[in-house]
N, C-alpha and C positions, 0 to 999 in steps of 0.2 A: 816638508809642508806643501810641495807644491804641486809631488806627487798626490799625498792627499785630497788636495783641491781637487785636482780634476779625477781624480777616483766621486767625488760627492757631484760635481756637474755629470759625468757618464750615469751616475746614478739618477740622479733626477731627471736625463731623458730619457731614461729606459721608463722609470716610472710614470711619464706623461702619455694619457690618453694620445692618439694619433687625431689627424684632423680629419672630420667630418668629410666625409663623401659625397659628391654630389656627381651628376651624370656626363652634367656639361658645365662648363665655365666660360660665357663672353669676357676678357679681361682688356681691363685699359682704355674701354673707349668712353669717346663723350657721352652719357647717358642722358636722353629726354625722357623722363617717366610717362609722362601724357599729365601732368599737375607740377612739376616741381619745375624751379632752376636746374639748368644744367650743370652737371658734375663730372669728371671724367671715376671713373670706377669699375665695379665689375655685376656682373649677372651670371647668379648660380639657380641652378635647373636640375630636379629631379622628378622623373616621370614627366607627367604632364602639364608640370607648376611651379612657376617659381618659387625655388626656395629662398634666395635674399639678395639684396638689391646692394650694393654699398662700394665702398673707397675698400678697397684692398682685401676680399675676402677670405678669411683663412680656412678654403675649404680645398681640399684634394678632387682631381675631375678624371673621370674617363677619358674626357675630349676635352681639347683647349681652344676656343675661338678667336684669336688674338686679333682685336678691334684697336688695335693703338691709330689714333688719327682718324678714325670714321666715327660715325654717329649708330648710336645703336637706340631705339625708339620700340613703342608698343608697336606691333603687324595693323597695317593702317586697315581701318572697313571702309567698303563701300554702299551707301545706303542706297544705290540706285542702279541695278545694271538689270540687264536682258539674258543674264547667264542660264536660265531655265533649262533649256536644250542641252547646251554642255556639260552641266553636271547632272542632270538626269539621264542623261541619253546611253549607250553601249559604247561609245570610244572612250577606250578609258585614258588614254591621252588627253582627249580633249577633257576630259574629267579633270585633268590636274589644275586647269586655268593657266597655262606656263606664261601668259601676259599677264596677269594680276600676278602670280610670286615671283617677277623680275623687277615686280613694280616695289615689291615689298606688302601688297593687300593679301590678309590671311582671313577676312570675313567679307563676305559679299550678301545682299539681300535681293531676293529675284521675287517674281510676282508682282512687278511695279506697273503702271502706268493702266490697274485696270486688267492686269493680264495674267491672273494669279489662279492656280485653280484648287476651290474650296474644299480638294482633299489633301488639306495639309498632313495628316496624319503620314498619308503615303509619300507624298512628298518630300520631308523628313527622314521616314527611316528607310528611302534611295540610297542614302550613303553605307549603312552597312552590307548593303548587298552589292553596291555598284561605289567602291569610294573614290573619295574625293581630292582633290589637294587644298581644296579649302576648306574654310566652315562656310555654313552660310542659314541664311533665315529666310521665311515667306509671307509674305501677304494672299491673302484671299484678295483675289481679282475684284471690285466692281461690274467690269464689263463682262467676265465668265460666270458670275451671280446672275448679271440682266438677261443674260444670251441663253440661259440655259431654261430662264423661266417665261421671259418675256420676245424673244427672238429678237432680230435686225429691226423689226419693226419701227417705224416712229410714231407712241403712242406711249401713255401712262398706263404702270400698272393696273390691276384690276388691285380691289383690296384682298382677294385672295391671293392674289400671287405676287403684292407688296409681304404678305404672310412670309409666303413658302421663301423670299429671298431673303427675307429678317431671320428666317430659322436655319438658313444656310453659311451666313455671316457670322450666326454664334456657334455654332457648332464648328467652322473651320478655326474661332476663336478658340476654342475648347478643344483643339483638337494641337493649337499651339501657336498660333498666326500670330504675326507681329501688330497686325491694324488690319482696317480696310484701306485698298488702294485702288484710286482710279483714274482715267484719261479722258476725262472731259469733253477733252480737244477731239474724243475720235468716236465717230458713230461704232454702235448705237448707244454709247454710253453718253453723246450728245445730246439727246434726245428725250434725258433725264432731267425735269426739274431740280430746284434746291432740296425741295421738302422729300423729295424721293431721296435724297446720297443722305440728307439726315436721318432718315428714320431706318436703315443699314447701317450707318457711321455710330450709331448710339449703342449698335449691340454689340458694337467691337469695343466702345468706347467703355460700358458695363462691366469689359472683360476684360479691359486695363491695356489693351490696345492706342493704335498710333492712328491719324488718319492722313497719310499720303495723297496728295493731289497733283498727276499732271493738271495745271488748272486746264478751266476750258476755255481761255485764250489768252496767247502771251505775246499778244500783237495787237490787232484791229478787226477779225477774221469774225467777231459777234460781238460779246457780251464789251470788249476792251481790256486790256492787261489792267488796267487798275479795279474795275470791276470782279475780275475775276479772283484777282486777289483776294478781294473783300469779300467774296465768295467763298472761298480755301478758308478764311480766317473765321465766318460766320457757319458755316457746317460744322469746325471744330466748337466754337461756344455756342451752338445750341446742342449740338450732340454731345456735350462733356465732354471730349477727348483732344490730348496735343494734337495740333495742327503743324504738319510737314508737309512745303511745296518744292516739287521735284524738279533740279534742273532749272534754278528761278533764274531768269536773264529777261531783256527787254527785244522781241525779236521784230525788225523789219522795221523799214524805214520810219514806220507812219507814230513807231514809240521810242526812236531812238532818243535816248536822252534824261528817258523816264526811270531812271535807277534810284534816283533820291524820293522822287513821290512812293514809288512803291516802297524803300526804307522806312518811312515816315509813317503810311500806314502800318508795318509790321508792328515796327516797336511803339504806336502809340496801343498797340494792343496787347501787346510783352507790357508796358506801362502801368497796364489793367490789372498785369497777373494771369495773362493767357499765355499758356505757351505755346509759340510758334517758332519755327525751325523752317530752315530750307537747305539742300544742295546747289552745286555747281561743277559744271566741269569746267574747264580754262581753255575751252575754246571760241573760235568767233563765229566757225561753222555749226550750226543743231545738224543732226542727225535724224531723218525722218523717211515718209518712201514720197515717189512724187505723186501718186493721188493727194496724199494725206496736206501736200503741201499747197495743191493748186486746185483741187475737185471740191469744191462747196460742200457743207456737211449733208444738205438737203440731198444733194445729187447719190448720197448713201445709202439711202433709208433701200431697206432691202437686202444689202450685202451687195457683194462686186458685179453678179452679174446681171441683175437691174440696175447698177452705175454704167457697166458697158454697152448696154442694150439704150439707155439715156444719149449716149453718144449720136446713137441714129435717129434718134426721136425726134422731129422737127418742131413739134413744139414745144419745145425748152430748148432748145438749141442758141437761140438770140441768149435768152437767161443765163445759161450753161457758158457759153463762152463769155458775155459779160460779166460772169464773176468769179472765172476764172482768171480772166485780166484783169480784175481786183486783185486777186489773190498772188499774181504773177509782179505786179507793181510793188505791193507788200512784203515780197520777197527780193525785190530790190532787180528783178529783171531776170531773163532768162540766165545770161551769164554768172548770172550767182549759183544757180543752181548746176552740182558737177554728179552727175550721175555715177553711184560707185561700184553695180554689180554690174551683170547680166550683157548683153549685146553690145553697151553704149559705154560700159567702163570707163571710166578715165575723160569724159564727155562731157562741156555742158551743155543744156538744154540751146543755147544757141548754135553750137556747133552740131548738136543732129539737126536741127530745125533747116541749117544750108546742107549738111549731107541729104536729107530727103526733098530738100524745095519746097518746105513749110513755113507756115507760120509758127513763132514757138508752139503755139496755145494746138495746133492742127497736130506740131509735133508731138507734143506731150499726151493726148489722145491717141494717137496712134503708137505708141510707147507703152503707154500705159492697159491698151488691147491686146498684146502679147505677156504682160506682168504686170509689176507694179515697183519697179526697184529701188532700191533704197538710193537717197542722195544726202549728200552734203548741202545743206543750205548756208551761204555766207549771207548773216542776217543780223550779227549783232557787233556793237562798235567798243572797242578796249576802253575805254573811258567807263560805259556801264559795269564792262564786267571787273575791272577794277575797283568800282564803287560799292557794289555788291560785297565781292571778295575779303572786302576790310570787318567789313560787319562779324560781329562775332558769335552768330548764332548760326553762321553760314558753314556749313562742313564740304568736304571734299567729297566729289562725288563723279562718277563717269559716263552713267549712260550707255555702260557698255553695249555694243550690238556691234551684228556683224558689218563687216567696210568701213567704219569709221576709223580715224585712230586713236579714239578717245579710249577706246576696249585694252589698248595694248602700253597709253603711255598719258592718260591722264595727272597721275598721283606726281610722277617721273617731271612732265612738262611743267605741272604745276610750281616744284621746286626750283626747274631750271629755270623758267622762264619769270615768276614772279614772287620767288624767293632770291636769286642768285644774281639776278640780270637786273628785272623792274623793280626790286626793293620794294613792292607791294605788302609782303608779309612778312615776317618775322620767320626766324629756321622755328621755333617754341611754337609761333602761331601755328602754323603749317602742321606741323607732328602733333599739335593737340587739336586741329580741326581736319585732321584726318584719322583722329585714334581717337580720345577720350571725349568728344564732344558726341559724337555718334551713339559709343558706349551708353552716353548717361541718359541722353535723348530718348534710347528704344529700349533702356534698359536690357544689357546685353551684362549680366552678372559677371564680374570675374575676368572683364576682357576690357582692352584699350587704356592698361596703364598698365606699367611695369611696377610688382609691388609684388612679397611674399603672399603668397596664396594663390594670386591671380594666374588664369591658363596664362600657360608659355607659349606665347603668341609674338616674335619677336622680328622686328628687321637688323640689319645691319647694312648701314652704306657710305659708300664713298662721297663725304659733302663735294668733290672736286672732280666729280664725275657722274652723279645721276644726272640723267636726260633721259626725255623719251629719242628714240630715232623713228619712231612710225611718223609717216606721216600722210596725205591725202594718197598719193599718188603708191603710199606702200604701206598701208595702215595696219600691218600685221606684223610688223618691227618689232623685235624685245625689246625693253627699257636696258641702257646702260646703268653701270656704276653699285647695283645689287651685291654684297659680297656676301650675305647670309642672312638665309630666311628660318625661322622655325614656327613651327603649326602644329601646337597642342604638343611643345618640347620634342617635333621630330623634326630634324631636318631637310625641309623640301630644296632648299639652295645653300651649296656647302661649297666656297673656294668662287662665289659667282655662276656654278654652276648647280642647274637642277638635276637633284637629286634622282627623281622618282618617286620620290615617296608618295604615299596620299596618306596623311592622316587628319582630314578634314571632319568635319562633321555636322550634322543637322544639328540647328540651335533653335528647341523648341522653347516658347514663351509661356509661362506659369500665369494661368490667371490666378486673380484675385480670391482667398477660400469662399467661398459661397455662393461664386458666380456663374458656375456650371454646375450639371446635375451629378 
């Protein structure tokens, strides 16, 4: 009999279908889907899409990722960087992002702050000729719309050429843009009334677009950070389209503190039924150049070398330097400002100002006559950005550009710093306002949650070891604690190390049926 028996078990395994295949297998770690409770379980992967999410799955793998004790999450996005040059550009190195996939970000959106240009078409299909290591998506610029039609100038369109930039705006829409995006804060997109960025913002908005705002001041520099707010939130509801402000924080002395009034107007207009959204990065330094932080917007009009030639000009000269020690006070003093490329590296504005035997304001012109380099501004206080950061409409975001160290360890710092350390966020809050809050916001189909169907877009990492290490003084540092990255089911960081791979790709946006020709 007993022989029996197991003659009839041999038989019915022989006779059992074998287990389903799949490419790859994350097993055993803690899963964040970007919606659900945490669960420890597994993640199977075929081609470029998850095939299933679960406790214990009975599928057979190529490859085995074994996440026991790390966290495994959707590939966070970034709605706000300056990546344009690197992933369009011919290094194909720099193509891969190697500081976004150490951070775990497998989607980035470039053309922000106004700087976008309205051949998205081209822009897009870069990555099959030149690929990528990320995906990513683009906005049509504002200020590459205004500059192309209307120049540096400071002056209102003509109503022909308010025309020719409304047929710019939908066609880059139609061609797959995310929204329109602009920088307010920075000539000559300055120089633009309200009723000008709405009657642009409406034909992105037509086309089922976002509208993006560096506002045009996040300090005291014109209009006022709450002003301008209400600005961001009044172009969205009169042009119909969500309103997204980039990078929100309260910058310089003269608003420090102001994080709860601007909350208050958001959500009493989320209240209404409008949607508004914003970024952040988790830093207390902005990122900008130092014209842009001390050179009055007037002193622009023209482009740089009418602001240079303004230098000499004696009569604006009293003006000129009076409001740039507005704007120098606003930024809380020379010493806040740390210069991070070019000649002065590693510098601030006070310490050239005694290496030449200047005054800052003499220094920063004479600095500013050979380039314009990018700095660090120390301009905003933990309290605000903590305030900000709880809100729940707030996602993660970097600002990426070059010198900072926000490009290389934003996502990274965020967790260390005000997930692990400051108890500011929850580990759930953090992975879903750096995955699924993005996703649903700009309508990214398929991406920033972990679920059968959706691209395999995946991190895995060490809770007891992400940090950023960049920092001012090295802001080009990998993020620690990364053990594995996948991007569209390939894997770009495999053992903590990158891979090579690029399997990124342009993410173009589907308008609405009807609303292009």
């Amino acid at each position: 009999m007993k022989r029996i028996g197991l003659l009839l078990v041999a038989a019915t395994l022989v006779g059992a279908a074998p287990p389903e295949r799949v490419d790859l297998i994350i097993r055993g770690g803690t899963i964040y889907t970007g919606s659900d409770a945490p669960f420890v379980g597994d993640v199977a992967v075929s081609g470029d899409r998850i095939r299933a999410v679960g406790a214990r799955l009975p599928f057979a793998a190529t490859r085995v990722v074994e996440a026991r004790g790390l966290i495994v999450a959707p590939g966070f996005i970034d709605p706000h960087t300056h990546l344009g040059e690197r992933l369009l550009g011919e290094d194909a190195q720099a193509r891969l992002i190697p500081g976004f996939l150490m951070q775990g970000v497998t989607t980035a959106f470039i053309g922000n702050d106004g700087r976008g240009d309205p051949n998205i078409a081209a822009t897009l299909a870069s990555a099959r000729t030149r690929p990528v290591g990320i995906n990513y998506a683009a906005y049509v610029g504002f200020g590459d719309v205004r500059s192309a039609v209307v120049g540096k100038a400071d002056r209102a369109p003509t109503s022909d050429e308010l025309t020719r930039m409304r047929a710019m705006v939908a066609s880059a829409m139609c061609q797959g843009a995310l929204g329109l995006s602009t920088g307010l804060f920075y000539a000559p997109q300055s120089f633009a009334a309200q009723s000008e960025v709405v009657a642009l913002a409406r034909e992105a908005g037509t086309r089922g677009g976002v509208y993006d705002s560096h506002i045009r001041d996040e300090s005291s520099y014109s209009i006022g950070l709450a002003a301008a707010v209400d600005e961001a939130i009044a172009v969205g509801r009169e042009a119909g389209l969500p309103a997204h402000i980039a990078h929100i924080k309260a910058l310089g002395v003269d608003v420090h503190g102001q994080a709860p009034t601007i909350i208050a107007r958001i959500e009493a207009a989320r209240a209404k039924g409008q949607r508004v959204t914003a970024d952040q990065y988790p830093w207390s330094a902005s990122g900008t150049t130092l014209a842009a932080a001390l050179v009055p917007r007037w002193a622009h009009d023209g482009g740089r070398d009418a602001l240079v030639k303004r230098f000499d000009d004696a009569a604006v000269a009293e003006r000129l330097r009076s409001d740039m020690a507005l704007n120098l006070r606003r930024r809380g003093g020379a010493e806040s400002l740390l210069i991070t490329e070019g000649a002065y590296r590693g510098q601030r504005l006070s310490d050239v100002a005694t290496k030449l035997a200047l005054d800052p304001l003499a220094a920063a012109m004479a600095v500013i006559r050979t380039g314009d380099p990018n700095v660090a501004s120390f301009n905003q206080t933990e309290e605000d950005i903590a305030a900000l950061m709880r809100r729940p409409w707030v996602m993660t975001g970097s600002d990426a550009s070059d010198s900072h160290p926000r490009a290389y360890g934003s996502f990274a710092r965020k967790y260390d710093e005000y997930v692990r350390k400051r108890k500011v966020l929850s580990l759930r809050d953090f992975i879903e306002r750096s995955s699924a809050l993005a996703a649903d916001t700009f309508r990214l189909k398929d991406r920033g949650r972990l679920r059968p169907g959706a691209f395999a877009d995946v991190v895995v990492f060490d809770p007891t070891a992400f940090a950023a290490r960049a920092t001012y003084a090295e802001p080009a540092l990998l993020a620690a604690g990364v053990r594995t990255v996948l991007v569209n089911g390939v894997l770009a960081v495999a053992d903590g190390k990158l891979t090579g791979a690029a399997a990124g790709r342009g993410l173009a946006q589907t308008p609405p049926a009807g609303s292009c020709p």
